[in-house]
N, C-alpha and C positions, 0 to 999 in steps of 0.2 A: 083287574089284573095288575096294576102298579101298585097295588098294596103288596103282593108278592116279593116285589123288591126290597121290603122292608122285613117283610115277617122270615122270612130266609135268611138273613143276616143272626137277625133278632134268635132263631130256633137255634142256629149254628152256634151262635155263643155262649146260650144257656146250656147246650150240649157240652160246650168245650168245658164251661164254668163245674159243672156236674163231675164231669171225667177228671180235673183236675183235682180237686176237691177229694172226689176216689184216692186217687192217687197219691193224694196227701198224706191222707187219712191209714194206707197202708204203710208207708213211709216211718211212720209216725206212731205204728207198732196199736191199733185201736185194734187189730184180729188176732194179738198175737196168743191170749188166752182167753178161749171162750167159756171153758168151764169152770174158772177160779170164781166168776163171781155167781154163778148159781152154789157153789158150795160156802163162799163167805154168807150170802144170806141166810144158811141154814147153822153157821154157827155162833151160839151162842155166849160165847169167849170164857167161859167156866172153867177152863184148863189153864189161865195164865195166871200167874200168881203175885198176888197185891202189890204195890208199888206205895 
C-alpha cells in the first residue's frame, strides 16, 4: 500500500508531461496540414524547371 504513494505521483506526472507535450505540439502547428505530405511523397518534381 505505500508503494501507492509513489506510483500516484509518478502516473500524475507522466500524464501532465503527455498532455503538455500534446499541447505543445498543436501550438506548434504539427496538425496543421495532414495531406500535404501524403501528396509530396507522390511527387515526383518533374514539373520544376532546372536551376
Amino acid at each position: 500500500m505505500n508503494v501507492l504513494i509513489y506510483l500516484i505521483p509518478i502516473a500524475l506526472a507522466l500524464g501532465g508531461l503527455g498532455l503538455a507535450t500534446f499541447l505543445w505540439s498543436l501550438k506548434s502547428g504539427q496538425y496543421d496540414d495532414l495531406e500535404g505530405s501524403s501528396w509530396r511523397v507522390l511527387d515526383d518534381g518533374d514539373d520544376r524547371p532546372d536551376t
